[in-house]
C-alpha positions as CSV (number, residue, x, y, z in Angstrom):
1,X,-41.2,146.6,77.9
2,X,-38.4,147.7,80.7
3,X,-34.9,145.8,80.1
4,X,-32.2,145.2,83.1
5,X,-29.1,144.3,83.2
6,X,-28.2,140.9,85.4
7,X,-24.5,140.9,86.1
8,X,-24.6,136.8,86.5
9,X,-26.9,134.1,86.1
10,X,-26.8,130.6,87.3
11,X,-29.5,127.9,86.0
12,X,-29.1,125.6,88.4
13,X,-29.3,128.1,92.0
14,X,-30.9,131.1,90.1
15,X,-33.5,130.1,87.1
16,X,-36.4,131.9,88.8
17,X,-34.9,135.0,88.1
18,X,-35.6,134.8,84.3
19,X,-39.1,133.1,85.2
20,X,-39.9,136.1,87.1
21,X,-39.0,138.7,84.1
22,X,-40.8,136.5,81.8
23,X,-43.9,137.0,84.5
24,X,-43.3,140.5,84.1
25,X,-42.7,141.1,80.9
26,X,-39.1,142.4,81.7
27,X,-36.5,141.8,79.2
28,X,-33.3,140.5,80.8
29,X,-29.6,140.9,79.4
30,X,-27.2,139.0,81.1
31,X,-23.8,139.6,81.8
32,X,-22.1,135.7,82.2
33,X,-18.1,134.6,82.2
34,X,-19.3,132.6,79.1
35,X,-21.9,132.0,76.8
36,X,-24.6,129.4,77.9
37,X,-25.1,126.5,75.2
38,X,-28.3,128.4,74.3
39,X,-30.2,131.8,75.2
40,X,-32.2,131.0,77.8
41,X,-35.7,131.6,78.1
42,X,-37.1,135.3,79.3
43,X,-32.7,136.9,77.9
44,X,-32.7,138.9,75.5
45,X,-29.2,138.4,74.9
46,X,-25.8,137.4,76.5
47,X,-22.7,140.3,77.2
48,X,-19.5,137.8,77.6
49,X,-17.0,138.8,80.2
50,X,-14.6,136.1,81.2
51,X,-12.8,138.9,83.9
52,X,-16.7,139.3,85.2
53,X,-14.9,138.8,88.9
54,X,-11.6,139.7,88.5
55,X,-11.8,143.4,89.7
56,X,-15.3,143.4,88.9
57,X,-15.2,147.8,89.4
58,X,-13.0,148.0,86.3
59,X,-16.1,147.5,84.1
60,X,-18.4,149.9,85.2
61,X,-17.2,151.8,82.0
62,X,-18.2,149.1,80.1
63,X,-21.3,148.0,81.1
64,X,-22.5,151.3,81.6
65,X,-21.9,152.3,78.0
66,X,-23.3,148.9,77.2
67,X,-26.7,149.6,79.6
68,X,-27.0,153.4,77.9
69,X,-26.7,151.6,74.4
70,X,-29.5,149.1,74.7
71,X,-31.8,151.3,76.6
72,X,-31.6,149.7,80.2
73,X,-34.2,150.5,83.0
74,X,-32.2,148.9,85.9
75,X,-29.6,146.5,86.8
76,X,-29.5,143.5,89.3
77,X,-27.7,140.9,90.7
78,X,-27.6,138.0,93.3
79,X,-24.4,137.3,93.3
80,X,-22.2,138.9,96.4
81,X,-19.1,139.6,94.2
82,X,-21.1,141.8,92.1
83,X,-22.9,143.8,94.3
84,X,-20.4,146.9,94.4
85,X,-20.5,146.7,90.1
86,X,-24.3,146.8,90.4
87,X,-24.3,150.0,92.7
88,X,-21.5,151.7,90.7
89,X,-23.8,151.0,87.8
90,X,-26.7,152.3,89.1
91,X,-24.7,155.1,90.6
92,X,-23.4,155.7,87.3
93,X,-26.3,155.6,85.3
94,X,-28.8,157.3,87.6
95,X,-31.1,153.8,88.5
96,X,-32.6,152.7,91.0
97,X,-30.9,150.9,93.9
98,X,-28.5,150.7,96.5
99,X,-26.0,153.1,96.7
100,X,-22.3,152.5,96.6
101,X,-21.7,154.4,99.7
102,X,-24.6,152.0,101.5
103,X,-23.3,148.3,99.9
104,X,-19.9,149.0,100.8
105,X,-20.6,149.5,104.4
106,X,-22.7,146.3,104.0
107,X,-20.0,144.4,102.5
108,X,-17.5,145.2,105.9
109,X,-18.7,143.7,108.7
110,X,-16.2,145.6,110.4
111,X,-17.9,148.9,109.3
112,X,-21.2,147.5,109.7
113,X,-20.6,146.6,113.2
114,X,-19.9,150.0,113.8
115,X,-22.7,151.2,112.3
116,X,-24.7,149.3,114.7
117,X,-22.8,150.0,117.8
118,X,-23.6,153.7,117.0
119,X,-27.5,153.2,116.4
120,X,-27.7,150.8,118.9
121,X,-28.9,147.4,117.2
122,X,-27.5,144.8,118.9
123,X,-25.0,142.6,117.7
124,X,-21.8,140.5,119.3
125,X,-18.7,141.7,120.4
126,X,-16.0,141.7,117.9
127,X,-12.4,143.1,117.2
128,X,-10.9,143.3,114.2
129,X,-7.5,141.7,113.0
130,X,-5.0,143.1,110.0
131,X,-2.3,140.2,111.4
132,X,-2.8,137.0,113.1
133,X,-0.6,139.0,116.1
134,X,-3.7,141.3,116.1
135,X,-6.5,138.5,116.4
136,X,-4.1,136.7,119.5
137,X,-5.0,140.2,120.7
138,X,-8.6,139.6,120.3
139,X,-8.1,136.8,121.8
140,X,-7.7,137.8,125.3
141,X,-10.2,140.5,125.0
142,X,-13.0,138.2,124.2
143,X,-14.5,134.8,125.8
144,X,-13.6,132.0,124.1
145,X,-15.0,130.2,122.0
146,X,-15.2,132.9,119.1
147,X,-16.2,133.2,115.9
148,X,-13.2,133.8,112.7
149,X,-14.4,135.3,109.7
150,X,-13.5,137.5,106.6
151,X,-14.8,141.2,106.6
152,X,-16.4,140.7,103.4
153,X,-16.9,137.4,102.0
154,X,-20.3,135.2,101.6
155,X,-22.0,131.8,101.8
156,X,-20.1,131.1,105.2
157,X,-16.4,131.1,103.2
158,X,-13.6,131.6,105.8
159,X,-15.6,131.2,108.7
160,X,-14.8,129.2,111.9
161,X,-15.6,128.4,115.5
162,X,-12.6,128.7,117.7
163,X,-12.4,126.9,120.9
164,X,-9.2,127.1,121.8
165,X,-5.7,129.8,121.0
166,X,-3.8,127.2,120.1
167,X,-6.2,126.4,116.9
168,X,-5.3,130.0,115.5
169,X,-3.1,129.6,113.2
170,X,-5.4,127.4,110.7
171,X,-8.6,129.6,111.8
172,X,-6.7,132.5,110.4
173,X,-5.4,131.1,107.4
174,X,-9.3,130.2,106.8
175,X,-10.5,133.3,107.2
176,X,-8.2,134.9,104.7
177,X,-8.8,132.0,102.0
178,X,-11.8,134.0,100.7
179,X,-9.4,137.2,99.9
180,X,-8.9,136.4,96.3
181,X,-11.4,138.4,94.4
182,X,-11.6,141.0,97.3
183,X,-9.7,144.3,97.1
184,X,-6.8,145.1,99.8
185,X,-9.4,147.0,101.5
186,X,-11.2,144.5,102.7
187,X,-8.3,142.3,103.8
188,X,-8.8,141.7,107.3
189,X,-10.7,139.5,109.8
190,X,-13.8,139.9,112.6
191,X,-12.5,138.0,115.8
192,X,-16.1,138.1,117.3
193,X,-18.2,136.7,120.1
194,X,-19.9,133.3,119.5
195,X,-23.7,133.5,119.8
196,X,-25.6,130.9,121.0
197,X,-28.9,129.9,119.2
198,X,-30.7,129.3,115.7
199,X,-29.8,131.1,112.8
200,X,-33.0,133.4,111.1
201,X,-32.7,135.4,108.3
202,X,-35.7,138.5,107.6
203,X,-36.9,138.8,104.1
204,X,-37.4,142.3,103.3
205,X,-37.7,145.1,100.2
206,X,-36.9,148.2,101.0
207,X,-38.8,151.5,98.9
208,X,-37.6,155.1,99.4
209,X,-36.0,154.2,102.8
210,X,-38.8,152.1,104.1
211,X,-38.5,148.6,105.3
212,X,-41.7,146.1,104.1
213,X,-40.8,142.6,105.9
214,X,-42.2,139.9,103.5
215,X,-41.4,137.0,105.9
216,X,-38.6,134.8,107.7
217,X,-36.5,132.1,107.0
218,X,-35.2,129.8,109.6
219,X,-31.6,128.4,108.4
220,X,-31.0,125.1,109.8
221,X,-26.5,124.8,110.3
222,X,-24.8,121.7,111.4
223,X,-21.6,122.8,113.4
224,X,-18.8,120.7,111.8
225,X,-16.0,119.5,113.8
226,X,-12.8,120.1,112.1
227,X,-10.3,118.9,114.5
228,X,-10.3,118.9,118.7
229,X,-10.9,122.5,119.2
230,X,-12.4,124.0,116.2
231,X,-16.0,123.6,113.9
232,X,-17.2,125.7,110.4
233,X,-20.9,126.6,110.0
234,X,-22.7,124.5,107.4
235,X,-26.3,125.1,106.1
236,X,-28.1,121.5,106.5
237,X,-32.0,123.6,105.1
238,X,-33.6,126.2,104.8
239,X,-37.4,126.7,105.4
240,X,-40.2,129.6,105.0
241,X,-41.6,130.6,107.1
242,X,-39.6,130.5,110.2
243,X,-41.0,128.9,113.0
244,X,-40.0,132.2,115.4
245,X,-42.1,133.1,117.9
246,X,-44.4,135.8,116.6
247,X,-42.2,138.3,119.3
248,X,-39.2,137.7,117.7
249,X,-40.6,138.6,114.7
250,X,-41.6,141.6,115.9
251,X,-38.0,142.4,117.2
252,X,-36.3,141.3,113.4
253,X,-38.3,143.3,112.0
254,X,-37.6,146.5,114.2
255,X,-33.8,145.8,114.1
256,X,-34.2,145.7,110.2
257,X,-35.6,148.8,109.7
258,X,-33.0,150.4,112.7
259,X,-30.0,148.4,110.5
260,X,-31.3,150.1,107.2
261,X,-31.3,153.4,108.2
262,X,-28.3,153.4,110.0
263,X,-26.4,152.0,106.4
264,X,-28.3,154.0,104.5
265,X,-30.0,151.6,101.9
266,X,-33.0,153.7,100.1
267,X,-34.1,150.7,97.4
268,X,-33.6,147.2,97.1
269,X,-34.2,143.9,98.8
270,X,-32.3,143.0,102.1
271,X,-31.6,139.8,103.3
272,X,-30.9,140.5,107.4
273,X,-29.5,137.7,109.5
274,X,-30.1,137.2,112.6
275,X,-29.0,135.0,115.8
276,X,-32.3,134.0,118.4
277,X,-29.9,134.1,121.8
278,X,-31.1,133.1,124.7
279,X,-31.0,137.2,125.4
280,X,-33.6,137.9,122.7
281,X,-32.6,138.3,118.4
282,X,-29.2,139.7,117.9
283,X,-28.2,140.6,114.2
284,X,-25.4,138.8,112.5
285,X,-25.2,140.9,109.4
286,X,-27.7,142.7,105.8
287,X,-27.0,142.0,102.6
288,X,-27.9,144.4,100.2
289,X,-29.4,141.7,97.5
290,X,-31.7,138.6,96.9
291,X,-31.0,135.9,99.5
292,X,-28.8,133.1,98.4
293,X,-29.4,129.5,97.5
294,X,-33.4,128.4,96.7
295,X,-35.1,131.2,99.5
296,X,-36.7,133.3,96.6
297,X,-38.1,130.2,95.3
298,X,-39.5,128.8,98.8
299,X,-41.0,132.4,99.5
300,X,-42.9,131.9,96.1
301,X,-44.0,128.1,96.8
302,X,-45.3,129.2,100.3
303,X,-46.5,132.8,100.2
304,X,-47.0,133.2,96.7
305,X,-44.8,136.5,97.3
306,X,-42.2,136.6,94.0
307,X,-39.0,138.3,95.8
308,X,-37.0,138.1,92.4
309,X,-39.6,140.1,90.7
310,X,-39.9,142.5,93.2
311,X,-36.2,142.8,92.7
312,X,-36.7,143.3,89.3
313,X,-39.5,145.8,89.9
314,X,-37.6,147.8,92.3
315,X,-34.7,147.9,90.2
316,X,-36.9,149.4,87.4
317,X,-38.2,152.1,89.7
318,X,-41.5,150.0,90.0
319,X,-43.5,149.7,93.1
320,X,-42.9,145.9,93.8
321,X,-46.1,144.0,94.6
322,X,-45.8,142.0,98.2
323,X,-48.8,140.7,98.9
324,X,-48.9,137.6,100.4
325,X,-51.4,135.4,98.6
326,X,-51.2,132.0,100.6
327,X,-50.5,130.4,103.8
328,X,-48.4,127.7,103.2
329,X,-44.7,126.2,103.9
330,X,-41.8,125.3,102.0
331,X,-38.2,123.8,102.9
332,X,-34.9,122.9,100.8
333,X,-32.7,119.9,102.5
334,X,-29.3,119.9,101.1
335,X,-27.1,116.6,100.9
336,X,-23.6,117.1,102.0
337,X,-20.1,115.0,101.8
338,X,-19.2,114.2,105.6
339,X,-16.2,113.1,103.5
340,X,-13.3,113.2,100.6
341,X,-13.6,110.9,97.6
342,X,-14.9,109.8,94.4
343,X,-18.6,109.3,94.1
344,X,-19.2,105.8,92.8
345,X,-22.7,105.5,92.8
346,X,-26.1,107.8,92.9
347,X,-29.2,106.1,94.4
348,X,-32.7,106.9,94.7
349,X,-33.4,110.2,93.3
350,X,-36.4,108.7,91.5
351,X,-37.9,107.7,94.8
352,X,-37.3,110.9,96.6
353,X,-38.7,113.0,93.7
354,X,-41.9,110.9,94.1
355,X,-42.2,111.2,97.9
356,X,-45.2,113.0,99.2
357,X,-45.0,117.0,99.4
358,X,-41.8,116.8,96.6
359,X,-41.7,119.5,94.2
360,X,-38.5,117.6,93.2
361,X,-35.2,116.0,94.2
362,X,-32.1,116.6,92.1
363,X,-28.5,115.2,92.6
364,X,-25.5,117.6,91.4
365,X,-22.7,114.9,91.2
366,X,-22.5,111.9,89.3
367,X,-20.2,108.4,89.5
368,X,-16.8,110.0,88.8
369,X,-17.0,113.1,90.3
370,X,-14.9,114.1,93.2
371,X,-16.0,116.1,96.0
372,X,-15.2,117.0,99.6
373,X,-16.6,117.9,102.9
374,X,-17.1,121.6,103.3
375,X,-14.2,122.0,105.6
376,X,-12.4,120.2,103.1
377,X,-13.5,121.8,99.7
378,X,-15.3,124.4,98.5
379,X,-18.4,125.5,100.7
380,X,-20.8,125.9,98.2
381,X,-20.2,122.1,96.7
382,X,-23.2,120.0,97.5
383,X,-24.5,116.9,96.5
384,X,-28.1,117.8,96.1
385,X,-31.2,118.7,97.6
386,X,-35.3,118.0,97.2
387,X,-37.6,120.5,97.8
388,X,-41.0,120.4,99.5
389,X,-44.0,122.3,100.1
390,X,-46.6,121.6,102.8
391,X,-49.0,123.3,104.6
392,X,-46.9,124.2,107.8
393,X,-43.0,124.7,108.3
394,X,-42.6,121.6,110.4
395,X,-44.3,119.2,107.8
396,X,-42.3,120.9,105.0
397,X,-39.2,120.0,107.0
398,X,-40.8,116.6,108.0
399,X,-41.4,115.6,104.3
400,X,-38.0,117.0,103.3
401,X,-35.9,114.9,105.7
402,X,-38.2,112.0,104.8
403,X,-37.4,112.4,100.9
404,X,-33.8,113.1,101.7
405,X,-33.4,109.8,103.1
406,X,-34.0,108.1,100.2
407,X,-31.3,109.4,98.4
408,X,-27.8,108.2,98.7
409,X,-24.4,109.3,97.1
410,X,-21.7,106.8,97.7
411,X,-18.1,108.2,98.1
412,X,-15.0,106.0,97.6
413,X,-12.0,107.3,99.3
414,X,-8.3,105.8,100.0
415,X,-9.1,103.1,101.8
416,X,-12.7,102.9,102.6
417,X,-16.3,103.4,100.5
418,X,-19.2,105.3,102.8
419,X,-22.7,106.2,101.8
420,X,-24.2,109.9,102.1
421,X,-27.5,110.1,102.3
């Protein structure tokens, strides 16, 4: 029975992962900041490191001896904080997967546009700042509005729409926010052209160079208004498959496997987004990792393709089995605070966990809790979410924003109580 190493593990985004290596009878050891309450199901034990992410290089000594002590076969992870550790470990130990030289270039967007540029994949314009006298610069060289973000951060941290050079100042100090865990090297900022048009993401594995697309995932944003002249980006759902036209498809696909070979990934899945412009698919960015959030898990529900385990398989030096096994749809609605203050009350969760084509409907806050608008708070705080399945993308998306309406979160704040939901 092949073992891995999983540098993190989160039950309440991630707890397919361990389902998957209890599917395939591979024995997981996690590396967590703490030790859960209990060893979960499909772990064969927990490494505690509470510095997991401070400087997350400085234990590749450690783990390694650690992965050469138990016998490992591979090591993973989801989490975009971690994905240098896991290619230095795999460099380190000989394993399959990504190399260091190929995540770092996919960690810098600035080096990843460049990339591009060179092979010709088509992306936006961008310049790139050290100093907010450097991004003024930008400024003038591109057409407003344009997009702030960091060169290496996740999850939509940092990231703004600018409309207007007078809004600079607070774009920039958002875009640097995410610096924290990030070494100096990546401590600058992408000043780049706003592209108009839906978000898509490609779900893909790569094996010995080779790009196998699995599917598409179409990422529904809401662009947030955070004062007269600028908006962040916040994910509203995410649903599988995309409804693209089968063209674009085509063209993701293409521009994957042209992306992959000019960063130089060999194994591993690859998460690529992309941007459906009004001048055809231009790519945003590829992460070298599981997509985030619940898009493993809607891949499963709707094409019976298991992208964790294939993750697990390729990281074991398996041949990772992607064969689609049903035509079917699946969607994740999230519930956001549009704003700042204690939630008081949670309502109808029942109801929208019994709505037709719910697989369930879960609430993460509770009467107490406080919580904020993304612009406001952390980006990855949410509410909660129900998930659907159906038999097409726009009935998975129909039954999801049905369901979500029956749940509502109300927030107190300093002078006024407002439902979400």
């Amino acid at each position: 029975m092949p073992a891995v190493l999983i540098l993190d593990w989160d039950p309440r985004y991630r707890a397919y992962v361990l389902e998957s290596c209890l599917s395939l009878g591979i024995t997981a050891h996690l590396v967590m900041r703490e030790a859960p309450a209990e060893l979960p199901a499909g772990a064969e034990r927990v490494h505690v490191l509470p510095g997991l992410y401070e400087d997350p290089l400085q234990w590749v000594g450690e783990l390694a001896d650690y992965a050469r002590r138990h016998g490992l076969a591979g090591v993973l992870t989801h989490e975009d904080e971690l994905v240098e550790l896991s290619a230095a470990l795999s460099d380190e130990l000989g394993l399959p997967g990504a190399s260091l030289a190929a995540v770092r270039l996919c960690m810098d967007k600035s080096a990843t546009r460049d990339r591009f540029a060179a092979a010709g994949v088509p992306g936006p314009r961008h310049r790139v700042a050290s100093s907010i006298d450097e991004a003024r610069k930008a400024l003038e060289e591109l057409t407003l509005p344009v997009v702030l973000k960091p060169v290496a951060a996740s999850g939509g941290q940092g990231v703004t729409l600018l409309a207007d050079a007078d809004a600079l100042p607070q774009a920039w100090d958002w875009a640097v926010e995410p610096y924290g865990y990030l070494p100096a090297v990546y401590h600058r900022v992408i000043v780049e052209e706003f592209l108009e048009g839906p978000l898509v993401s490609l779900e893909a594995a790569v094996i010995d160079g080779e790009v196998r697309a699995v599917t598409a995932t179409d990422g529904l944003q809401t662009i947030e208004p955070v004062g007269p002249t600028q908006s962040r980006f916040v994910y509203d759902a995410l649903l599988v498959p995309s409804r693209l036209p089968a063209e674009d498809h085509a063209a993701m696909v293409h521009w994957t496997r042209e992306a992959v070979r000019a960063l130089g990934i060999r194994t591993g899945i690859v998460h690529t987004e992309f941007k459906r412009t009004p001048d055809g698919v231009r790519i945003v960015e590829v992460n070298p990792r599981l997509p985030g959030v619940y898009i493993p898990e809607l891949v499963h529900r709707a094409l019976g393709v298991d992208l964790a385990g294939a993750a697990l398989q390729l990281a074991v030096g398996e041949d990772p089995d992607l064969v689609v096994k049903r035509d079917g749809a699946a969607c994740a609605r999230l519930l956001l605070a549009r704003d700042a203050g204690v939630v008081t009350a949670v309502d109808g969760v029942a109801e929208a966990d019994a709505a037709p084509h719910v697989v369930r409907a879960c609430s993460f806050v509770e009467p107490g809790d406080a919580v904020a608008p993304p612009h406001e708070g952390n980006i990855e705080v949410r509410l909660g979410y129900v998930l659907t399945e159906h038999t097409d993308p726009h009935g998975a998306l129909r039954a999801a924003d049905e369901a979500l309406a029956r749940m509502t979160v109300r927030i107190s704040g300093p002078d006024t109580a407002k439902a979400v939901g």
